[in-house]
C-alpha positions as a printed Julia matrix, in Angstrom:
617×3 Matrix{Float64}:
  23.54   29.31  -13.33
  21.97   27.39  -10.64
  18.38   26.11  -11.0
  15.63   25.35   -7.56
  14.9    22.13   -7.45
  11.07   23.11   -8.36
  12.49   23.26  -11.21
  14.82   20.67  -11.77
  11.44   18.95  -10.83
   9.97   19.62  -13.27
  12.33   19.04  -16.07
  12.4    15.92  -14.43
   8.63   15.03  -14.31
   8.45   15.65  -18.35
  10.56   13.28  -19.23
  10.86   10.49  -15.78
   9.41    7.32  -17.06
   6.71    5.93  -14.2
   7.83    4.83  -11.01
   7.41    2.63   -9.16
   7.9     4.02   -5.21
   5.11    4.95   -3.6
   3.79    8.04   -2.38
   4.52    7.44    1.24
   8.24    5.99    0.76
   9.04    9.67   -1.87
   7.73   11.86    0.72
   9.57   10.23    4.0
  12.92   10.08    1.96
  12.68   14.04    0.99
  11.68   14.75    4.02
  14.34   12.94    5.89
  17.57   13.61    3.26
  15.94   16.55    0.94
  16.27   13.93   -2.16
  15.56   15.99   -5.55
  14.87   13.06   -7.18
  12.0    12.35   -4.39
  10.66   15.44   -4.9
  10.26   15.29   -8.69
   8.59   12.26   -8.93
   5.88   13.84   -6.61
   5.8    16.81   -8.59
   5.1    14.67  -11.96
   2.59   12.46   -9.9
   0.8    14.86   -8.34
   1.84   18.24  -10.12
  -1.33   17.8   -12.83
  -4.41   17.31   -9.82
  -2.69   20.55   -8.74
  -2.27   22.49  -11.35
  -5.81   21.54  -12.86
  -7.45   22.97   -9.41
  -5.17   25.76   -9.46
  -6.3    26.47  -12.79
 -10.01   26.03  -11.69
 -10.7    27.84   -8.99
  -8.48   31.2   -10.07
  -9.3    31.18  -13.79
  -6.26   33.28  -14.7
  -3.23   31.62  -15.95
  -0.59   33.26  -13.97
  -2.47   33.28  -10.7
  -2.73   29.4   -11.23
   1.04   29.25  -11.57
   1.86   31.31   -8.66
  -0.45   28.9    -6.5
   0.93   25.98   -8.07
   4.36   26.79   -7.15
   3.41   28.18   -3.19
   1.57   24.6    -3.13
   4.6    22.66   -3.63
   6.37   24.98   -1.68
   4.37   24.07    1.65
   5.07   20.48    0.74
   8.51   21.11    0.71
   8.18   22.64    4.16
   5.97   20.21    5.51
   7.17   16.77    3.85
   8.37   15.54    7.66
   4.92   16.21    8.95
   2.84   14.29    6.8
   0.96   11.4     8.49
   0.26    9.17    6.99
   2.9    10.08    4.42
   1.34    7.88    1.64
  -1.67   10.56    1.94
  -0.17   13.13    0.59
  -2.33   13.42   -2.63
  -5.75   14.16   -0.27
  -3.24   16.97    1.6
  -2.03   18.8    -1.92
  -5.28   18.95   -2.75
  -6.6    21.02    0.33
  -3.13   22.94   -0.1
  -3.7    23.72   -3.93
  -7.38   24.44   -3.0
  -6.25   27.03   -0.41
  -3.75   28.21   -2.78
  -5.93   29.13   -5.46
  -7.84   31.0    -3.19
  -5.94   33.11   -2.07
  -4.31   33.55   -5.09
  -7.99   34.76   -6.38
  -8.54   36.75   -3.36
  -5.2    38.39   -3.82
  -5.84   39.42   -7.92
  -9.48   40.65   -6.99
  -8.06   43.22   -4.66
  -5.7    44.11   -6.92
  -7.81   44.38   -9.68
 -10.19   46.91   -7.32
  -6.72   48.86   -6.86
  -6.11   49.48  -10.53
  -9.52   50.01  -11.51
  -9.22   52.97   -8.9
  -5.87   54.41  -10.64
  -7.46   53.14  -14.37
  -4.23   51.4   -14.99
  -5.16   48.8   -17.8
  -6.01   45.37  -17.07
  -3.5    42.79  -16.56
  -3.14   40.07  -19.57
  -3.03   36.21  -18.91
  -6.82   35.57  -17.82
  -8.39   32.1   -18.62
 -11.55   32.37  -20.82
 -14.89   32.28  -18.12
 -16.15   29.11  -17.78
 -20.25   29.16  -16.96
 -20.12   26.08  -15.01
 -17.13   28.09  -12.66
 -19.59   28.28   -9.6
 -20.26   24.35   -9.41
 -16.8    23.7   -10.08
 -15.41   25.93   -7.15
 -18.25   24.32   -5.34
 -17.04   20.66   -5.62
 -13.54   21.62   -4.77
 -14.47   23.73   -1.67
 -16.74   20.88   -0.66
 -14.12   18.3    -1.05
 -11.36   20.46    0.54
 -13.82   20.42    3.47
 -13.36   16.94    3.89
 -11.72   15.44    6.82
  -8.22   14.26    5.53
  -8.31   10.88    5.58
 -11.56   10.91    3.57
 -10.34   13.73    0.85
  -7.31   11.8     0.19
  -9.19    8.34   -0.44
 -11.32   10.73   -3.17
  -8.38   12.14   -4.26
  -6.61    8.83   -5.26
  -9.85    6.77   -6.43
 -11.97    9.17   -7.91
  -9.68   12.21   -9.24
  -6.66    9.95  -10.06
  -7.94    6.46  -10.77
  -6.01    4.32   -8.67
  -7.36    1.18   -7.47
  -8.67    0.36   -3.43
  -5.42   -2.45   -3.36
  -3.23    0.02   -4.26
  -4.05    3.11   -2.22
  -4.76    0.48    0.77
  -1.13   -0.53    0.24
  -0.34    3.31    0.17
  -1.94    4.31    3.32
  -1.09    1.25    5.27
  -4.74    0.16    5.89
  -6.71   -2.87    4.61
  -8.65   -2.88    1.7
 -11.72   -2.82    3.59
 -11.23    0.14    5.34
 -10.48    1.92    2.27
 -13.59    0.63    0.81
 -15.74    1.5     3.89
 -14.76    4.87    4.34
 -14.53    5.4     0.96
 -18.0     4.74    0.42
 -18.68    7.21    3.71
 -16.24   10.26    2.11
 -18.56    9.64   -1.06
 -21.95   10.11    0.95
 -20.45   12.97    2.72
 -19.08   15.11   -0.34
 -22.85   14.3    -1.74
 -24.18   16.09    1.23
 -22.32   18.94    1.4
 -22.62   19.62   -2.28
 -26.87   19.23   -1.98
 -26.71   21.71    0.67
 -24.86   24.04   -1.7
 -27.65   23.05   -4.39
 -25.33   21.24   -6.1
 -26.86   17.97   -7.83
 -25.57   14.63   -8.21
 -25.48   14.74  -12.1
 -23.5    18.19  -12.47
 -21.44   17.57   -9.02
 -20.05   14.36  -10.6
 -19.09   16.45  -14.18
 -17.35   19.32  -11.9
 -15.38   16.08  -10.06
 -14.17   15.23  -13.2
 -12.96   18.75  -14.04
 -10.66   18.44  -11.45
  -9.07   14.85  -12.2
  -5.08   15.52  -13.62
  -5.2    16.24  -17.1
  -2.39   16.12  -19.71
  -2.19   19.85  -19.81
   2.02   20.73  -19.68
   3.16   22.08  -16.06
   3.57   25.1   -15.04
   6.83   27.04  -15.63
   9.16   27.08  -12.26
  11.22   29.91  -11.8
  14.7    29.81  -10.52
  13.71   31.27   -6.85
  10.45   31.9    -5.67
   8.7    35.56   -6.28
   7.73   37.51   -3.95
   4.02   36.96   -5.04
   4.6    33.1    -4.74
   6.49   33.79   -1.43
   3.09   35.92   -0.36
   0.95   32.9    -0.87
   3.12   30.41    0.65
   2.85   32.78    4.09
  -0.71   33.01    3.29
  -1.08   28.89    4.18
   2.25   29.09    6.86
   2.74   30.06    9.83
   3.76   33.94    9.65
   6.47   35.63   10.45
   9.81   34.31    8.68
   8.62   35.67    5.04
  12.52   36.27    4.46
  13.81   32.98    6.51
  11.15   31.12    4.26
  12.21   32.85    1.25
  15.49   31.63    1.45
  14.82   28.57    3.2
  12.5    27.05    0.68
  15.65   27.68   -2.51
  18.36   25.59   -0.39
  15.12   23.09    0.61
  14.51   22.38   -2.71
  17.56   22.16   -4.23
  18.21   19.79   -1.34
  22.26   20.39   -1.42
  24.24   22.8     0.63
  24.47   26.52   -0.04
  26.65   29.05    1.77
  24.07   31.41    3.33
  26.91   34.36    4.59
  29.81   32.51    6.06
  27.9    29.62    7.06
  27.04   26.29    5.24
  22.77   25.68    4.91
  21.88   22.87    7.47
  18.29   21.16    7.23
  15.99   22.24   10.25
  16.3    19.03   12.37
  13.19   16.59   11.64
  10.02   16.78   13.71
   8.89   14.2    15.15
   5.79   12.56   13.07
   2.22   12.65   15.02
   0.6     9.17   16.38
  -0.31    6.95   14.05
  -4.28    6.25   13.78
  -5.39    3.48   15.35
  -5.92    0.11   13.96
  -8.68   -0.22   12.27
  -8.79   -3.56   11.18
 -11.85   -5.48   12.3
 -12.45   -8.67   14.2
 -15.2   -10.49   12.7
 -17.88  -12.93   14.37
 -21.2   -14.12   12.31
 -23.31  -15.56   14.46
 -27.2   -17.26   13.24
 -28.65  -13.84   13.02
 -26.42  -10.95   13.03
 -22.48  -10.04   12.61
 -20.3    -8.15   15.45
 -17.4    -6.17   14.27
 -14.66   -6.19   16.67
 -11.45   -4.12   17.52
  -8.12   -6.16   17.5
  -8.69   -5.36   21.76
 -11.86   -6.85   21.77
 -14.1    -3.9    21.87
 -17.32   -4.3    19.97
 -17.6    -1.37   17.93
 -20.49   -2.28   15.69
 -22.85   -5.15   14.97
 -24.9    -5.75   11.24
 -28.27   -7.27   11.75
 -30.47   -9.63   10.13
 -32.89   -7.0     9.49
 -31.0    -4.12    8.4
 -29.42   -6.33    5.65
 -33.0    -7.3     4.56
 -33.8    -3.7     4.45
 -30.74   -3.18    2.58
 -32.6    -5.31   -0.32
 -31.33   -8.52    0.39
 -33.52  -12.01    0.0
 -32.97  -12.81    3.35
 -33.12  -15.08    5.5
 -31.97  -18.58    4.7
 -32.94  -21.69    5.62
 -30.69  -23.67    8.07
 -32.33  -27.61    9.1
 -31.38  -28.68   12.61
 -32.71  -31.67   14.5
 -33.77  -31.91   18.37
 -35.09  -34.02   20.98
 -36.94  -33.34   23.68
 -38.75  -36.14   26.06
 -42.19  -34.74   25.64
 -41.91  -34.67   21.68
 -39.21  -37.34   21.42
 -36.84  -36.31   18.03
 -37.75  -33.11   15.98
 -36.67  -32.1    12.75
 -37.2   -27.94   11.92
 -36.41  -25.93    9.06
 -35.44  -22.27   10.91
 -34.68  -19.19    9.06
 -31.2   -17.51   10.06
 -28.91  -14.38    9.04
 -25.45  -14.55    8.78
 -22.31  -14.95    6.53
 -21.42  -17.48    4.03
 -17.38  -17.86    3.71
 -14.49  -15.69    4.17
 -14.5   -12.1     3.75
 -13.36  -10.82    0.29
 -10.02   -9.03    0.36
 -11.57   -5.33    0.33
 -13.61   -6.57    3.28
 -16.68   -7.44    1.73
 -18.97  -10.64    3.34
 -20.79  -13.22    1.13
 -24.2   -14.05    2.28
 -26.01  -17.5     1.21
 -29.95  -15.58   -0.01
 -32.94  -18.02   -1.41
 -32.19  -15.8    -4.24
 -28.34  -16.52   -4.34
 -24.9   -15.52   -3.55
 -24.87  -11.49   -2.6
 -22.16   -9.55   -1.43
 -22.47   -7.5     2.46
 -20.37   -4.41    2.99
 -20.9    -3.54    6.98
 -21.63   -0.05    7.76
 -24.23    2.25    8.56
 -26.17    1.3     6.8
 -24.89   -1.69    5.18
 -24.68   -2.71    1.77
 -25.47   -5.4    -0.37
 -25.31   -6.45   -4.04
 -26.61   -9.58   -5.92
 -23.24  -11.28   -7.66
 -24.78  -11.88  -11.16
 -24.76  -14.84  -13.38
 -23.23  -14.74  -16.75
 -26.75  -15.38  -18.45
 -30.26  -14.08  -17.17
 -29.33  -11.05  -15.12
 -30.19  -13.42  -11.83
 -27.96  -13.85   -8.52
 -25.37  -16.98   -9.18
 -26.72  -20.18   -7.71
 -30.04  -18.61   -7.46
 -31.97  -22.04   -8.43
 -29.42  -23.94   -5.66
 -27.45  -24.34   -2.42
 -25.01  -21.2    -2.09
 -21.26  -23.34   -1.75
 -19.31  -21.47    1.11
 -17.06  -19.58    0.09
 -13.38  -20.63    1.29
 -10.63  -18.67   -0.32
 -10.12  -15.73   -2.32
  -7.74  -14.74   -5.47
  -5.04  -12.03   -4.5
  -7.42   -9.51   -6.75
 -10.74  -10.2    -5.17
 -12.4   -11.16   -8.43
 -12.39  -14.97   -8.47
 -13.45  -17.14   -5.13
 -13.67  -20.99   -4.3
 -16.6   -22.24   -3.16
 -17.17  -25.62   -0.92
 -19.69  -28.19   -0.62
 -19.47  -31.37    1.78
 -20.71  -34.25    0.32
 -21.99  -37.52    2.17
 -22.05  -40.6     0.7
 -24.26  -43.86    2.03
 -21.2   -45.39    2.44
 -17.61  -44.5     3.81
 -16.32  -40.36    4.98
 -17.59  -37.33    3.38
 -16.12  -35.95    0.95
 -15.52  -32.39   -0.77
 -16.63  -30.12   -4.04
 -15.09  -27.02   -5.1
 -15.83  -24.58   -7.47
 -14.53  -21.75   -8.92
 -16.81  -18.5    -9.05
 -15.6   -15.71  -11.42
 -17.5   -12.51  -10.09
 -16.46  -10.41  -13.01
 -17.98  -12.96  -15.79
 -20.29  -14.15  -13.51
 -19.36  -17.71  -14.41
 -19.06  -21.14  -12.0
 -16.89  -24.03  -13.1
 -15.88  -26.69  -11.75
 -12.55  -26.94   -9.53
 -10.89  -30.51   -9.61
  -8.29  -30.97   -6.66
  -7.41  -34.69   -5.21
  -9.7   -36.3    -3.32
 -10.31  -35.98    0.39
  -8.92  -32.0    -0.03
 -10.5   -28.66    1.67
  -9.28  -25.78    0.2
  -8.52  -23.19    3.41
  -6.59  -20.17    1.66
  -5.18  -18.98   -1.58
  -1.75  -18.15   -2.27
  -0.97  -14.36   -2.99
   0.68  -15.09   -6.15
  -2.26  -17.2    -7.06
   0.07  -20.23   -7.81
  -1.47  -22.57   -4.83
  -3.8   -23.51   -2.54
  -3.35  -24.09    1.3
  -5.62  -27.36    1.78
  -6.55  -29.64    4.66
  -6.27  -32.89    3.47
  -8.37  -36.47    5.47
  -6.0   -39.52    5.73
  -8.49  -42.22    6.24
  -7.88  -45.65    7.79
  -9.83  -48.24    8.38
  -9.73  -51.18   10.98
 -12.54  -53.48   12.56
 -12.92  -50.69   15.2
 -13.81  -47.92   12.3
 -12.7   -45.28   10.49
 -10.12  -42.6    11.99
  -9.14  -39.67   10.21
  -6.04  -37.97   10.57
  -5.88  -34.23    8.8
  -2.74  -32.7     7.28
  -1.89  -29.28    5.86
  -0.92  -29.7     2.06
  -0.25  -27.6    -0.69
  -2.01  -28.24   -3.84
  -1.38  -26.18   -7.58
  -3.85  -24.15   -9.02
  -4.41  -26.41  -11.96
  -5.17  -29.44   -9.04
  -2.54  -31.8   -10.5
   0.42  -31.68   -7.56
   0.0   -31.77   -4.25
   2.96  -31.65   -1.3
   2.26  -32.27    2.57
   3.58  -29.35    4.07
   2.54  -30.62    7.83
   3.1   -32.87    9.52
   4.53  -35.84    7.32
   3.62  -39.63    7.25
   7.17  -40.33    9.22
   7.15  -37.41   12.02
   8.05  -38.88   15.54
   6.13  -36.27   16.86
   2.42  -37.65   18.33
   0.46  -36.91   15.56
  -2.02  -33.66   15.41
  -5.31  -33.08   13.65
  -4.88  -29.8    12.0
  -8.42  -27.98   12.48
  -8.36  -24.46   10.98
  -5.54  -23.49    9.05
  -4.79  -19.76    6.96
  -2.08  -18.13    5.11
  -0.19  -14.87    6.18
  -0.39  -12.13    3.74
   2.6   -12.68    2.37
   2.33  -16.51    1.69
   5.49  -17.22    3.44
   3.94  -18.56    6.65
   0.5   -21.01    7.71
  -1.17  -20.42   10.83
  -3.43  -23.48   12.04
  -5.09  -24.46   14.81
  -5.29  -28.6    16.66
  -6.54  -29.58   19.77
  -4.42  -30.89   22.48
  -5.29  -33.1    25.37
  -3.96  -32.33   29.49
  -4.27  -35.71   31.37
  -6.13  -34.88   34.57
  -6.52  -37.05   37.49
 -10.53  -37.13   38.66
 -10.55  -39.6    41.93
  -8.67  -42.44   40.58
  -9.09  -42.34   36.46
  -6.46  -40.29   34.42
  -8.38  -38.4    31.59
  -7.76  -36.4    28.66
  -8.79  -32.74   29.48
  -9.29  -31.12   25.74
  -7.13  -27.97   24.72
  -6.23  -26.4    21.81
  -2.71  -24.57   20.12
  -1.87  -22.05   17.32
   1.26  -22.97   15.64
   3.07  -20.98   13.02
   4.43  -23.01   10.37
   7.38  -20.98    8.51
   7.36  -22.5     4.95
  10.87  -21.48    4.11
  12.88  -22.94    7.28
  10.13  -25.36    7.59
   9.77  -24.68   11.41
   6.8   -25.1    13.89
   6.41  -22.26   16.19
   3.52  -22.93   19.35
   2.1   -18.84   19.41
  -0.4   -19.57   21.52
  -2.63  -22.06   23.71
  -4.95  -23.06   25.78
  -5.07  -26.33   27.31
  -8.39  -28.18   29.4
  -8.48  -29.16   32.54
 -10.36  -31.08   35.06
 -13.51  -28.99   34.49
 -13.19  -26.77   31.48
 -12.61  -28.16   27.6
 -10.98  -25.11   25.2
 -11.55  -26.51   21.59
 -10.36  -25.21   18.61
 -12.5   -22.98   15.86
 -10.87  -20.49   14.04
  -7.63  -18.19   12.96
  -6.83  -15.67   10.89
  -3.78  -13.0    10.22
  -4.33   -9.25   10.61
  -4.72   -7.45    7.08
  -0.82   -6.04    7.97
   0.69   -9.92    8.8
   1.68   -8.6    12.62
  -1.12  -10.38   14.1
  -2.72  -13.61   14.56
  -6.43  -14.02   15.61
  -7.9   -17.23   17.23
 -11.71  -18.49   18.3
 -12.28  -21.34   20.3
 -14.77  -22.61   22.33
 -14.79  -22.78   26.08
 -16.73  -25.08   28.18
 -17.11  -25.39   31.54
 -18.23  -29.02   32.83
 -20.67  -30.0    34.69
 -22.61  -26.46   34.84
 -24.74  -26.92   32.47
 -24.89  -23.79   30.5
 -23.22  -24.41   27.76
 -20.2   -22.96   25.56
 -19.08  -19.75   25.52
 -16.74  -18.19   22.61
 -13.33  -16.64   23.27
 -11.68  -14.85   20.71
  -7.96  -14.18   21.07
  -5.14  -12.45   19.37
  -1.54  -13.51   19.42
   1.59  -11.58   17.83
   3.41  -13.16   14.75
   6.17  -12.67   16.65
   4.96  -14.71   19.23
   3.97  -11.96   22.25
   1.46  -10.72   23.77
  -1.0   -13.95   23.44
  -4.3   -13.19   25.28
  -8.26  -13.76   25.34
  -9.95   -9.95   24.28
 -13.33  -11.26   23.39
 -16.19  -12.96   25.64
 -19.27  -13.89   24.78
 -21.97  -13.25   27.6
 -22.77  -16.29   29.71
 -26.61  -15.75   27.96
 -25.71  -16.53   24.78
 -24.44  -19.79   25.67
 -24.58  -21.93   22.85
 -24.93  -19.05   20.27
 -24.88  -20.51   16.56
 -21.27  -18.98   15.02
 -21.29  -19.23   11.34
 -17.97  -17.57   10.43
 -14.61  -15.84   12.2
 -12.31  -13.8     9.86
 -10.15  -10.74   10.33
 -10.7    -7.78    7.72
């Protein structure tokens, strides 16, 4: 005798060991091929969140069973319109949720009917629970949810999974799942207060719903007709027997002879727009922080003020020295905002305090935490000079920090150290000399330094800077670009950063356009991004801008996109001889070398605007 494949699923889900495709890859291949196999593996993921708010919200064991199986049911139905499909925990939730309901709504009019006739009562009811009200609060408030919020609670708070790995689910950085996590949090605590629903007991009926190790629900061999009235209850109506018989050959995912002809998969429909980027562009400047689309458009900006209402020890003291010809030279001590070193992988920015080294999430309103010393309960570096941060581990919890040192005699040189956020603890990083750590390898194996070759002659010191790649432990080092014997004209290497995957270095150098201006030839600055691919060892120009007789484009910044398609660049553009100053462009570039352009201005009044920091998060 044939079994569905609800419950071959089944079987399958008690005894699979874990794993290891992801959400999104098991619900495109069932819903493109029907895969069994697919399908059971999301049953055993997500089949005990289900059944524990089936079990919930009706409070009878059989009504909990039928709305388990109409739940997975309308996934079956609906795996090919999923989007994103790596969300589909959030969606089974609102499905099971809907489910249960009107699986309860369904028994209470029955039970009305037989209380009329006095038939006796049916067995199989769960024993009452007097916390049932908050629970079926939670869950309705959480249901509520918009869906890309619900299904970031779903997999972080219900099922445990870390931001990195449901970022890497959903296709989004790690600081967009941290963002609007933190958001879908504040909004499920509003919704339950306005139900009267505190933060204490909202958090314990939360938990009621996480998976539990409770055993499955039994499948039967074809959907009931009870099952079958739920799963119309959530569809569209009128195919109940279509459906019926639809959703056995579905899940069995094989062909059946229906009559004289063989079962043939509805064609696929075509999956909705994707969201839109939502990566962020990201500019500090000496007293606040813009947040920018990948097009340019400013969608938010983080001020000096709101961070210090936020409860950070702000601001910090920058020196800077003038001259004027009334007061001939200055020196002044001013007090600016802004951030400290490259944003953290789930997005968060480090911020130098008089009280140390805190931690910025953007939003509205922003956030900010003190990263704590190992000893004392204090901020780390909280008695000193903040090091800028440079690089990050893969995992977020360890980052390098940088000092510039400047001896009486001969070029500056660098210190790095390594801050462990999760002990709280600083030591010291030892790397050859003259090295400036840029990026961090995803494996964690290496660092992506610039490196000073200093010479010396009786006209002074010239520096020429190379991209190297230096261990973790600081005892090898290999110069990836460009190499003491190149016959190209050599290149100072300015800004330099990893792609995601570590199999490719983006970095920035100037360039120089001879001019003509009356009689003199002169050299008109410019700058390039070049991709360096580490495994062919080619050199790829993605972008540039080169000078001319009145305007100088130098070189500042670039960064990849969280997804590796995209390449972000900052430079500086001045026009000569006006007068006002330098402007900052911000443009983004392809990895696949198109679609180079300038999306980002900034306004000819803020000429000469202090930027402390450009990243991409």
């Amino acid at each position: 005798m044939s079994q569905s494949v609800l419950t071959a699923a089944v079987t399958r889900a008690r005894r699979a060991a874990r794993a290891d495709s992801a959400d999104g890859e098991l619900v495109t291949r069932f819903g493109a091929t029907g895969d069994p196999d697919a399908f059971a593996q999301l049953v055993r993921r997500h089949g005990p969140m289900v059944s524990a708010v089936c079990r919930r919200i009706t409070r009878h064991r059989h009504d909990a069973e039928d709305a388990f199986q109409a739940a997975f049911l309308v996934l079956a139905r609906k795996a090919g319109e999923l989007d994103p499909p790596g969300a589909v925990g959030g969606w089974l939730f609102g499905v099971a949720v809907n489910t249960a309901r009107a699986a309860r709504r369904r028994s209470a009019r029955r039970c009305a009917r037989e209380s009329l006739t006095a038939a006796p009562p049916e067995v199989g009811g769960c024993e009452p629970e007097p916390d049932f009200d908050t629970r079926a609060a939670v869950a309705d408030a959480l249901a509520e949810l918009p869906e890309r919020y619900r299904a970031l609670v779903v997999a972080c708070d219900l099922r445990g999974e870390s931001q990195a790995v449901v970022a890497r689910q959903l296709g989004m950085p790690v600081g967009t799942v941290y963002s609007r996590l933190s958001t879908a949090r504040r909004l499920l605590a509003e919704r339950l207060r306005r139900r009267g629903v505190g933060a204490a007991s909202g958090a314990a009926a939360l938990g009621s719903l996480a998976p539990d190790a409770a055993a499955l629900p039994p499948i039967s061999d074809c959907p009931s007709a009870s099952v079958t009235e739920l799963t119309e209850a959530i569809m569209a109506q009128g195919f109940a027997l279509k459906w019926k018989l639809a959703a056995c050959v579905l899940l069995v995912g094989v062909t059946l002879g229906l009559g004289a002809e063989p079962f043939k998969p509805a064609p696929a429909t075509a999956p909705a727009p994707r969201p839109a980027d939502e990566s962020r562009l990201v500019l500090g400047f000496g007293g606040h922080i813009r947040l920018l689309k990948p097009d340019g458009t400013e969608v938010s900006r983080v001020t000096g003020a709101a961070v210090v209402k936020a409860g950070a020890d702000m601001p910090t003291r920058e020196a800077s020295i003038g001259y004027s010809s009334r007061t001939g030279w200055t020196a002044a001590v001013s007090a600016t905002f802004g951030p400290h070193g490259r944003a953290a992988p789930d997005g968060r920015l480090p911020l130098e305090t008089r009280k140390g080294l805190y931690l910025l999430t953007p939003g509205t309103p922003p956030v900010v935490a003190p990263v704590k010393a190992a000893k004392g309960g204090e901020a780390l570096f909280a008695s000193g000079e903040v090091p800028y941060i440079t690089a990050w581990s893969p995992d977020g919890k360890k980052a390098i920090g940088s000092r510039v040192t400047r001896p009486l005699i001969g070029p500056s040189e660098y210190e790095h150290v390594l801050i462990d956020l999760a002990s709280g603890s600083v030591t010291e990083l030892k790397l050859p000399r003259y090295h400036w750590v840029v990026d961090w390898a995803p494996d964690g194996s290496w660092f992506l330094t610039i490196r000073d070759d200093h010479s010396w002659s009786l006209s002074g010191v010239s520096t020429r800077r190379v991209l190297c790649k230096v261990s973790a432990d600081g005892k090898t080092s290999e110069v990836l670009f460009p190499s003491k014997d190149a016959t190209e004209p050599p290149v100072l290497v300015e800004k330099a950063a990893l792609s995601p995957d570590g199999k490719r270095v983006a970095y920035q150098h100037g360039t120089e356009t001879a001019v003509k201006t009356g009689k003199e030839t002169v050299g008109a600055p410019g700058m390039q991004v070049v991709v360096l691919d580490l495994a062919r060892n080619t050199r790829t120009v993605v972008a540039s801008e080169p000078g001319s007789v009145d305007v100088a484009n130098e070189p500042f910044g670039v960064r990849w996109s969280p997804d590796g398609t995209r390449i972000g660049f900052l430079y500086e553009h001045r026009r000569l001889g006006e007068g006002l100053g330098a402007c900052w462009r911000v443009g983004v570039v392809g990895a696949d070398e198109t679609g180079a352009k300038t999306v980002y201005t900034t306004d000819r009044t803020e000429a000469n605007l202090s930027l402390k920091l450009f990243d991409w998060r």
